[in-house]
N, C-alpha and C positions, 0 to 999 in steps of 0.2 A: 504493500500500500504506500502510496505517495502522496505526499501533503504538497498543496499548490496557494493556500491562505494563512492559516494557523495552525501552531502545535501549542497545545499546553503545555507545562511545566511538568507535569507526570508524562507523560510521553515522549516529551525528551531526557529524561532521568532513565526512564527505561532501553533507550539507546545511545547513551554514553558514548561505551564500548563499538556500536559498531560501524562496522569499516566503511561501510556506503553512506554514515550518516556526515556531514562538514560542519561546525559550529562557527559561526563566523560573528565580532565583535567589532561594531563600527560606531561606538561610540563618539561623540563629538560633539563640541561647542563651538557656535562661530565667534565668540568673543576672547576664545584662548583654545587656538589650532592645533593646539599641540596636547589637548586635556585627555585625549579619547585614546593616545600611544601611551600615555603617561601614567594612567590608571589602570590599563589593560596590564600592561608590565607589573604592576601593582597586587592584580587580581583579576579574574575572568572565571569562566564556566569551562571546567576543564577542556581542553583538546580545541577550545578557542582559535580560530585563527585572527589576526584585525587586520581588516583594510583602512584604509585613511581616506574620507568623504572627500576630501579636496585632490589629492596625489593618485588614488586609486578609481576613486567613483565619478570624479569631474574632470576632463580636460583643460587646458590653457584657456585665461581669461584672454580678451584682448581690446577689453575694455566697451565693444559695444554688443558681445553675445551673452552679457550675465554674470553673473557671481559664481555659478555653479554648470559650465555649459558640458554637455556629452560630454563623455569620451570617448576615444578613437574604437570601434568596438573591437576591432581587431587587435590592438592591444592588453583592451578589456580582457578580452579571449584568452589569449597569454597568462596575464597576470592569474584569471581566474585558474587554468590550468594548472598552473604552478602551484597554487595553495592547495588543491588537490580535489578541485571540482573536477567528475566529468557527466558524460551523457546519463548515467544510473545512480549519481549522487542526489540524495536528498539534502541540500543547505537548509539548514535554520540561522536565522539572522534575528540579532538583539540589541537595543541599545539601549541608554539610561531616560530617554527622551522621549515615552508613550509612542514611539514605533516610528518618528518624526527622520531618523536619520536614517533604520532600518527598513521603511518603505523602499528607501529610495534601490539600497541594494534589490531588491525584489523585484522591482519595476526593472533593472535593468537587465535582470535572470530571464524574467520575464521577455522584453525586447529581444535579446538574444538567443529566444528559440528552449530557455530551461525553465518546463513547466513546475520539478520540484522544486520549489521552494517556498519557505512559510516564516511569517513571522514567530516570535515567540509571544505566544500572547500575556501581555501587562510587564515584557522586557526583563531586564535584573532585577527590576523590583520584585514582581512577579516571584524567580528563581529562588532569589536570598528570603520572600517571607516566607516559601516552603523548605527552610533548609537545605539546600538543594546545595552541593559542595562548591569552591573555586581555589582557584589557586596562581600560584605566579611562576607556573613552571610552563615555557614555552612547549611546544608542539613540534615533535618532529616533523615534516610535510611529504606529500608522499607524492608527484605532480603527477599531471593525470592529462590526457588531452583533451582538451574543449574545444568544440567547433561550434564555433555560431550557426546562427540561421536564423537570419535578422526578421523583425517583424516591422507592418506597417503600426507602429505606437505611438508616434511624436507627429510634430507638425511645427511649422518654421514660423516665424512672426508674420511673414508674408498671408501665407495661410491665413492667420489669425485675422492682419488686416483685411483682406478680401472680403471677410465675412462677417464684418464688425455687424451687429444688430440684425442680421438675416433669422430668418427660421431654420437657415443651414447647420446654425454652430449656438449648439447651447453652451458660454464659457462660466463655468465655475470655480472662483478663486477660494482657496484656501488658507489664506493666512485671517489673520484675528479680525474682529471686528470692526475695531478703533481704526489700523494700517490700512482695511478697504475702504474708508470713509474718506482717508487720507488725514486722519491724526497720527501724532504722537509716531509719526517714521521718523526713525533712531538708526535703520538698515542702509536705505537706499536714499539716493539724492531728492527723490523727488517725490511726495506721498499722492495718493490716487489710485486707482484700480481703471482697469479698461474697460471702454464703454459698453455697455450692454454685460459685463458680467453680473452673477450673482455670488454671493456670497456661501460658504459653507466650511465653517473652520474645522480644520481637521479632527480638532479633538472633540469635536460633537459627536465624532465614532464611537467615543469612548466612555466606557463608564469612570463613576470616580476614582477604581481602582487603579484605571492604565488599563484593565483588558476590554475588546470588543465589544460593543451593545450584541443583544443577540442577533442572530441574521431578521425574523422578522421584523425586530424593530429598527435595525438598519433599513430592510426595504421599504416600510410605509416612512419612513423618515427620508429616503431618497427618493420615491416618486414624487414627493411631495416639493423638491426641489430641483427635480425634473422639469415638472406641470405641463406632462406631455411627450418633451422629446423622447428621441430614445436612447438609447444608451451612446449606440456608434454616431450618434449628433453629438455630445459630449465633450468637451475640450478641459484639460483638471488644468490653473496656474495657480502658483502661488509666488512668492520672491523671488525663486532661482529655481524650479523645477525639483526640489528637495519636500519638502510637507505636505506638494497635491499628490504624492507617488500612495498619501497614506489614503486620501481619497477614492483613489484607484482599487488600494486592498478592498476597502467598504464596499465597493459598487460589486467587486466580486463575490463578497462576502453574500449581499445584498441577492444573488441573483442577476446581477444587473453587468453582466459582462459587454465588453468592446468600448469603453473611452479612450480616450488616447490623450497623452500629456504634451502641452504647449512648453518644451524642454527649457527653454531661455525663460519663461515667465518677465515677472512685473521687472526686475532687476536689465533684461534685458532691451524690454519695450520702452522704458522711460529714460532709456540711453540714447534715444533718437527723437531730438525733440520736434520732429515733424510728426510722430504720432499723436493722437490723441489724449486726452487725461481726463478723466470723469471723477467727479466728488461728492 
């Protein structure tokens, strides 16, 4: 059996030990880059491997594609390889941030053709209230080959503009309340959300614990911010294509498969001040 959304915390205890299972730890903060290699070192969930959201999970900035834009997938490919993904590995991914930086890896498992993969649901919080052991002893790695096989998931600003306010493109932003309205941006230069999107902060997935609402009340909680389209009309942004990845889990969670993520998000769009700004 293969997980493609969530694992609980007793069902990853239950395979530790085995060989097809990968633990991967991508903890992160954007205010101190360096917090998620430095606690990992610290302690993790055994047999942990950690990527680095920015060096592993994002490509080169270049000042007008975003904070957090792709990366190369083919290099992806690689990297992921090496830490000892392949075609029959099941990944769990976790991090200390209600699933905010571990979507992202998911989504990009995802794009690349690897249906196993699941969050841990409610993260190290999660782990550590069940007891659940850790430690600071790195991981042998065993590399494995991964071969992509890219999916259509993303779409380019272009995209986005073409279809600013059509019935073609339902766009749904994911960051907080306050930053859609265009307050209180501390992120990005410029505060505002794009025109015609809606609102849906990520962590409205979740319960107060960090884990997942249930799937049905994910689903009447997502049609509802639907109000109509359908799934594949869909566009997830949030700051840099990092927290709508956790909107994506939901919808799947939800029932509600095929959106696809606007990868540059708000960080990229309001780097071209020919686009639009809505408040």
């Amino acid at each position: 059996m293969s997980y493609g959304t969530l694992v609980d915390v007793e069902t990853l205890k239950a395979h530790l030990d085995d060989p097809n299972w990968l633990v991967v730890d991508v903890r992160h903060q954007l205010s101190d880059t360096g917090y998620g290699e430095r606690v990992y070192g610290q302690s993790h969930i055994p047999g942990a491997v950690f990527l680095h959201c920015d060096r592993d999970l994002s490509g080169p900035m270049t000042g007008r594609n975003g904070r957090h834009p792709l990366p190369d997938p083919q290099k992806l490919a690689v990297r992921l390889g090496e830490i000892g993904i392949g075609p029959q590995t099941q990944v769990v991914v976790y991090d200390d941030a209600q699933g905010m930086i571990a979507g992202r890896l998911w989504w990009l498992l995802r794009w690349l053709g690897h249906d196993a993969v699941a969050l841990l649901d409610g993260g190290l919080q999660a782990w550590q209230a069940a007891s659940g052991a850790v430690t600071d002893v790195q991981p042998t790695l065993k590399a494995r080959e991964f071969t992509p096989a890219l999916r259509d998931a993303w779409v380019t600003a272009d995209y986005v503009m073409e279809r600013l306010e059509t019935p073609h493109m339902h766009l749904i932003d994911a960051r907080g309340p306050d930053r859609f309205r265009g307050e209180n941006e501390t992120i990005d230069p410029v505060g505002g959300h794009i025109p015609g999107a809606v609102n849906r902060f990520f962590k409205d997935n979740l319960l107060a614990d960090g884990r997942f609402k249930p799937a049905a009340e994910l689903r009447a909680e997502w049609l509802a911010v639907l109000a109509g389209a359908e799934p594949d009309q869909v566009i997830h942004q949030c700051g840099s294509g990092v927290s709508a990845c956790l909107n994506l889990v939901a919808m799947e969670l939800a029932g509600l498969p095929g959106s696809r993520l606007y990868a540059g998000s708000w960080s990229e769009w309001c780097a071209d001040p020919g686009r639009p700004v809505a408040r």
